[in-house]
C-alpha positions as CSV (number, residue, x, y, z in Angstrom):
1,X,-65.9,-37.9,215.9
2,X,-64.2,-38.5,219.2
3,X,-66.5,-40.2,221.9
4,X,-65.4,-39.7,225.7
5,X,-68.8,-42.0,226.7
6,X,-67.0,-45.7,226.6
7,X,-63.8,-47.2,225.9
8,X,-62.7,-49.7,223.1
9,X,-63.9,-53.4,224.9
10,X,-60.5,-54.7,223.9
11,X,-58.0,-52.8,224.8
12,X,-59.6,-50.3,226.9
13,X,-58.7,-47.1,224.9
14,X,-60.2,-44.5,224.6
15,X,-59.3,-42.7,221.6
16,X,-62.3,-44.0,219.3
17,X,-63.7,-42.6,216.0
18,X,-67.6,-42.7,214.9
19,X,-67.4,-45.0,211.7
20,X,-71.0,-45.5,210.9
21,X,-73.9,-42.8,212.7
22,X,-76.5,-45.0,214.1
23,X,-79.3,-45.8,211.6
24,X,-80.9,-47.9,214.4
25,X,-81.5,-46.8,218.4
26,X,-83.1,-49.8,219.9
27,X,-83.8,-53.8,220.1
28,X,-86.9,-53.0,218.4
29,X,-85.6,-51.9,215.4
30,X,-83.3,-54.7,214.6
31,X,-84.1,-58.0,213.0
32,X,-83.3,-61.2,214.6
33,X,-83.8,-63.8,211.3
34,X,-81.5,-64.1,208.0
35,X,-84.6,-63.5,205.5
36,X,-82.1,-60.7,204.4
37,X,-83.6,-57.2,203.4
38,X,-83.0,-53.7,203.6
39,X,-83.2,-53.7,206.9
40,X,-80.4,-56.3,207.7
41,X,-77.4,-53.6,206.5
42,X,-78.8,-50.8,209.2
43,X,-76.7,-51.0,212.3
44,X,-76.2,-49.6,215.7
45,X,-73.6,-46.8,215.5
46,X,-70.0,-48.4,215.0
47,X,-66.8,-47.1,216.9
48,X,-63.0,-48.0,215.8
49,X,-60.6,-47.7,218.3
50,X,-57.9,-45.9,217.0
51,X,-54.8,-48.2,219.4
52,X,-56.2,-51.5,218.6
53,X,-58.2,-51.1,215.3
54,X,-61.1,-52.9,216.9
55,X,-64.5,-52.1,215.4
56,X,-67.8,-52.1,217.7
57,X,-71.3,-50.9,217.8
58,X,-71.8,-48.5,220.8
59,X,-74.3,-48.6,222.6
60,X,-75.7,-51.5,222.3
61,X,-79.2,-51.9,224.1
62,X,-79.3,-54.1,227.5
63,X,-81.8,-56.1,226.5
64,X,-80.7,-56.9,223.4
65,X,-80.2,-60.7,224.6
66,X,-83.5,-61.4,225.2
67,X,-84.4,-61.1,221.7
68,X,-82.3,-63.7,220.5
69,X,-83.7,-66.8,223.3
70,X,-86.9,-67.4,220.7
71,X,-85.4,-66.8,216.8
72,X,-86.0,-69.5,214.7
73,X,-84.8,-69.2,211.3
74,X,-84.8,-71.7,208.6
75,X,-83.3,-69.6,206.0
76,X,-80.4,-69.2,208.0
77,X,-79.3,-73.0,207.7
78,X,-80.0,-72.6,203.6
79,X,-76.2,-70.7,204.1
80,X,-74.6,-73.6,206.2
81,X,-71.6,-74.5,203.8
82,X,-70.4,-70.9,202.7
83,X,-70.4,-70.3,206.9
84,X,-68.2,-73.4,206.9
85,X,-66.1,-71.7,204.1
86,X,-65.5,-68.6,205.8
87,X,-64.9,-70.9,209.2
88,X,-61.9,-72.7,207.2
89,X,-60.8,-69.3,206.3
90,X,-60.8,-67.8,210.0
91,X,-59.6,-71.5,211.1
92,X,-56.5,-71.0,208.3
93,X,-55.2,-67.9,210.3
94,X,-55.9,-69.1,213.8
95,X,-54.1,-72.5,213.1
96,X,-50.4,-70.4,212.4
97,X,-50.6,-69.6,216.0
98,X,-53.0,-72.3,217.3
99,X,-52.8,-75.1,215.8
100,X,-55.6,-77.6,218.6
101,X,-56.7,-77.1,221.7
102,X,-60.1,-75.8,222.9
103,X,-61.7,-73.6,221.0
104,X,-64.9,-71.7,222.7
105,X,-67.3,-70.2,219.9
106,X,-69.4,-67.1,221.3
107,X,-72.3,-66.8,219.6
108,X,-72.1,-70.7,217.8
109,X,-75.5,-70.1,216.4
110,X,-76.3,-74.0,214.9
111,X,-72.3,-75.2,215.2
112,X,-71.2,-74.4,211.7
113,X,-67.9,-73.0,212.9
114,X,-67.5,-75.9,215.4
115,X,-68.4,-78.5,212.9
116,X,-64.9,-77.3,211.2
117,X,-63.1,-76.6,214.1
118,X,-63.8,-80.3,215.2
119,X,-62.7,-81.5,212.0
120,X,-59.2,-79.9,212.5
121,X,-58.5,-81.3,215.6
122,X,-59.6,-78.6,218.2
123,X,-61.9,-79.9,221.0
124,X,-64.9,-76.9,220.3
125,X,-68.2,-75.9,222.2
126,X,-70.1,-72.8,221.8
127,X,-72.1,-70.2,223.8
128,X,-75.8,-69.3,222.3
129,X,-78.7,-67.9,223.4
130,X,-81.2,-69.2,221.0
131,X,-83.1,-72.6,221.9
132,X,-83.4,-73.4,218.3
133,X,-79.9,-72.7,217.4
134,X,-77.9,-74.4,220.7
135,X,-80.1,-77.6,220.3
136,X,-79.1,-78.1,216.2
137,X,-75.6,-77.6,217.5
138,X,-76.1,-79.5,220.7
139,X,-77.7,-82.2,217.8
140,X,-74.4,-82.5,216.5
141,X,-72.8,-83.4,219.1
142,X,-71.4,-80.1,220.8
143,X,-71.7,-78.6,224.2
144,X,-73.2,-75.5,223.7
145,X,-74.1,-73.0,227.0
146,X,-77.5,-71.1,226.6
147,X,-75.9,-68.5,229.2
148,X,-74.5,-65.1,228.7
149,X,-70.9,-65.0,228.9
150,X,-70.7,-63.4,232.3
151,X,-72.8,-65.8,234.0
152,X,-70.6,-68.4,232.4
153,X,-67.9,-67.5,233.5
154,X,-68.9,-66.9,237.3
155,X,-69.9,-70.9,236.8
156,X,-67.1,-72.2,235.3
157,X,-63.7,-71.6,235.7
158,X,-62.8,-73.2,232.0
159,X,-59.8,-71.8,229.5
160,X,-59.4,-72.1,226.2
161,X,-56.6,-72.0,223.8
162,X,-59.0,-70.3,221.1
């Protein structure tokens, strides 16, 4: 299914082909916490860009953001070490072609990924809307922005290697 309503947020193309229907339509319908169900594998409707290969749900629902500023989950930090695993991993494949520097985590959630990162060398913060999440990571040392990205930006002027 070709869609002429956006273009890939990576490269800008505009080739893109449906890769999952929409099974969900609004912030509403989605759920915020880890207590995984049925529920957790239906997904806005996913787009591949047929240039770059990059995968993304379209549209996603403007205020989506606010619902993450109030999730606390305690299951979520039951699953701390196998997100530490898979942040090796990623970490494994970055480090070929990055191997320091600063590393910016969008989304940092509680710092697992930057826990990692610091322990290879890279000087890491995050980006995270939820209180409860940025102040576990904040906790651990880390600078973590509750900001959108945009707004970040405009504020700071900042680069990072990663």
């Amino acid at each position: 299914m070709q869609s002429e309503q956006t273009t890939c947020p990576v490269c800008g193309g505009r080739n893109l082909k449906q890769r999952h229907p929409a099974e969900i339509t609004s912030a509403t319908e989605v759920s915020f916490g880890y207590t995984f169900s049925p529920a957790h594998r239906r997904t806005f409707r996913v787009l591949r860009c047929a240039g770059c290969f990059h995968a993304f749900c379209w549209p996603i629902p403007e205020d989506i953001a606010e619902h993450y500023v109030d999730v606390v989950d305690h299951e979520y930090l039951r699953h701390s070490r196998s997100r530490r695993l898979s942040g090796a991993a990623a970490l494994n494949t970055i480090g070929r072609y990055r191997p320091s520097g600063t590393l910016q985590d969008i989304g940092c959630a509680t710092g697992d990924f930057l826990v990692v990162a610091r322990e290879r060398g890279y000087q890491a913060e995050g980006v995270e809307l939820s209180r409860w999440s940025s102040e576990i990571a904040r906790a651990q040392g880390f600078a973590v922005h509750r900001e959108h990205l945009e707004s970040l930006a405009r504020r700071r002027q900042a680069s990072y290697d990663v």
